[in-house]
C-alpha positions in Angstrom: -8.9 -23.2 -60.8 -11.2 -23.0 -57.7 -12.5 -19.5 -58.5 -13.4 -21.4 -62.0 -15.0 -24.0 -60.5 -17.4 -22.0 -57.9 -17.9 -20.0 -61.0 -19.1 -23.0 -63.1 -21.3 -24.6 -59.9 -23.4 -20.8 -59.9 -23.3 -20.7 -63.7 -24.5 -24.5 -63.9 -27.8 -23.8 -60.6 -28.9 -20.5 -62.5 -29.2 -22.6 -66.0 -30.6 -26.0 -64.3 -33.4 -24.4 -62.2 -34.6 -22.4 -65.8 -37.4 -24.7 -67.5 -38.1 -23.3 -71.5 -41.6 -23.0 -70.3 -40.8 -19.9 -68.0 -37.8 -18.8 -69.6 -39.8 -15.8 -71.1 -39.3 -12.5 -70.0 -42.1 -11.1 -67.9 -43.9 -8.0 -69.4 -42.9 -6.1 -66.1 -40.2 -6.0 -64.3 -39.3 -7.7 -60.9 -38.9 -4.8 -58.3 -36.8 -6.2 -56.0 -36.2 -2.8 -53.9 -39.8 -4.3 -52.1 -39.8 -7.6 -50.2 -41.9 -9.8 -52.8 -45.0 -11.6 -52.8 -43.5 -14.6 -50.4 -42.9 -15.5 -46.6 -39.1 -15.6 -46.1 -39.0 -19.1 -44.2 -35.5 -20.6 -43.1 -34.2 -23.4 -41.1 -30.4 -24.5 -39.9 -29.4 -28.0 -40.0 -26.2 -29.8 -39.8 -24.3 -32.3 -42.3 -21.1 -34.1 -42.7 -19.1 -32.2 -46.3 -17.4 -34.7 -48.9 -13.9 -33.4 -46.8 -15.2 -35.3 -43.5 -16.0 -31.6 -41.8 -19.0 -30.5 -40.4 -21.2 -27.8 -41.6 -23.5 -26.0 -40.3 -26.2 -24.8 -42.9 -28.8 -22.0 -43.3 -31.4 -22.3 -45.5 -33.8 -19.6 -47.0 -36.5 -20.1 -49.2 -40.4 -19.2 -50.1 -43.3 -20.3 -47.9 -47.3 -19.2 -49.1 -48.0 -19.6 -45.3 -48.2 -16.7 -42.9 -45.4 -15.4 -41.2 -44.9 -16.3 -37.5 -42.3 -15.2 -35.1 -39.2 -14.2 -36.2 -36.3 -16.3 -36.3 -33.1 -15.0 -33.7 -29.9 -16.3 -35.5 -28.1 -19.0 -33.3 -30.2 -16.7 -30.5 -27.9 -14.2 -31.1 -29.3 -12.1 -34.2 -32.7 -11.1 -34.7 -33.8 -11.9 -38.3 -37.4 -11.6 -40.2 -37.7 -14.9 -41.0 -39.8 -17.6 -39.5 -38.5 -20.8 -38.8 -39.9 -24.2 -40.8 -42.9 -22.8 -42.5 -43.6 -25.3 -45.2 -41.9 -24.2 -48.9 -43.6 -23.3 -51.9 -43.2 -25.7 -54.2 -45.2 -24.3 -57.2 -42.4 -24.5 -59.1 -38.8 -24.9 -59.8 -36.5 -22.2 -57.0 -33.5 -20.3 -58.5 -30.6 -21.1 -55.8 -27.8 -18.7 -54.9 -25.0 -19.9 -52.6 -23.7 -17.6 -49.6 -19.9 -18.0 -48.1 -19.3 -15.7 -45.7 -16.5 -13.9 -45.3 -13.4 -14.4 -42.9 -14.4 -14.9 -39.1 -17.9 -14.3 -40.6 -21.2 -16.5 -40.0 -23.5 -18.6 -42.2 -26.3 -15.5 -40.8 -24.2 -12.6 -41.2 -26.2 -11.2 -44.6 -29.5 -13.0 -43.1 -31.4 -9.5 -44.3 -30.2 -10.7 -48.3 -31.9 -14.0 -48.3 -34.5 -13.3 -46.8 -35.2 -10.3 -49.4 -34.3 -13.2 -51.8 -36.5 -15.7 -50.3 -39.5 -13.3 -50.7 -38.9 -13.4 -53.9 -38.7 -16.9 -54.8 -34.9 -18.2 -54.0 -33.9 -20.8 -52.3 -30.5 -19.4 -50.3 -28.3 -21.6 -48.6 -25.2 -20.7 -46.3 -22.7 -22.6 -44.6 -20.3 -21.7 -41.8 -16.7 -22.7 -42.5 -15.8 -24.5 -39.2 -12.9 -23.1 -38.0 -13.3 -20.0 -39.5 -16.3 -18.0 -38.1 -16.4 -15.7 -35.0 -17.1 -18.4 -33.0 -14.4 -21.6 -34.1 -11.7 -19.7 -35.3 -8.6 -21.3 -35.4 -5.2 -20.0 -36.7 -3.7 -22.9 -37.3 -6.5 -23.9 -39.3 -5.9 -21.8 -41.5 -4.5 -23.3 -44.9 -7.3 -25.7 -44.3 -9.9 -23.9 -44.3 -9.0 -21.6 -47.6 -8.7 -24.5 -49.7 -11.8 -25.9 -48.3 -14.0 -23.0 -48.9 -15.0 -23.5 -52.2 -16.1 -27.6 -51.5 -17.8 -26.3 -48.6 -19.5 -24.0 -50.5 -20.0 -27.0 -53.6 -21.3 -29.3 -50.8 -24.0 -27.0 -49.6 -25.5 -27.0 -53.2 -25.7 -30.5 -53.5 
């Protein structure tokens, strides 16, 4: 039922962000083994989920500004981002929602979305609290697999 319902949330942000207008095919194809024709921009911020849990959130998306330095990951990991360029709002942003995996981190496929980004998504990504591989907590853990999926629901919104 969960798997159905992350399912429908992806199903439901690829069809809502899809006006008729641009719904045509384009006459060549997207070659997405280059970056594309954006600045990967990105930002963290933090909010409060509908279960009363904090998460952490990164967020990917096109900027038409120059690129700047490059973001470092919780100054940990180097990415090729820049940090709070302004987006590119020319237009409606297909959206594709990252969970990372088990003891993982909201940054851990940074290298994906900002590919992504370049090429006109918006990415977000939380980390699960209590289950990356800096909060992990085995006793936590029931909790945070049933959470997962409204985490992942709650960074959409």
């Amino acid at each position: 039922m969960l798997f159905h319902r992350a399912l429908c949330i992806i199903w439901f942000a690829q069809v809502a962000c899809v006006p008729e207008e641009i719904a045509e095919v384009p006459e060549t194809p997207v070659d997405y083994g280059e970056p594309g024709s954006f600045t990967s921009a990105t930002f963290d911020d933090v909010t409060v989920g509908s279960s009363g849990v904090e998460l952490r959130l990164q967020v990917w998306y096109p900027s038409s500004e120059e690129p700047g330095e490059a973001v470092v990951y919780d100054g940990v990991w180097p990415g090729e981002a820049t940090d709070d360029l302004a987006a590119d709002c020319g237009g409606p942003l297909p959206v594709v929602v990252f969970s990372h995996g088990f003891g993982g981190v909201r940054w851990q496929s940074a290298f994906l979305a900002e590919h992504l980004a370049s090429h006109g998504y918006l990415v977000v990504a939380p980390d699960h609290t209590y289950n990356t591989y800096r909060d992990y907590e085995a006793d936590q853990f029931i909790a945070v697999v049933t959470r997962r999926p409204v985490d992942t629901s709650d960074s959409f919104d």
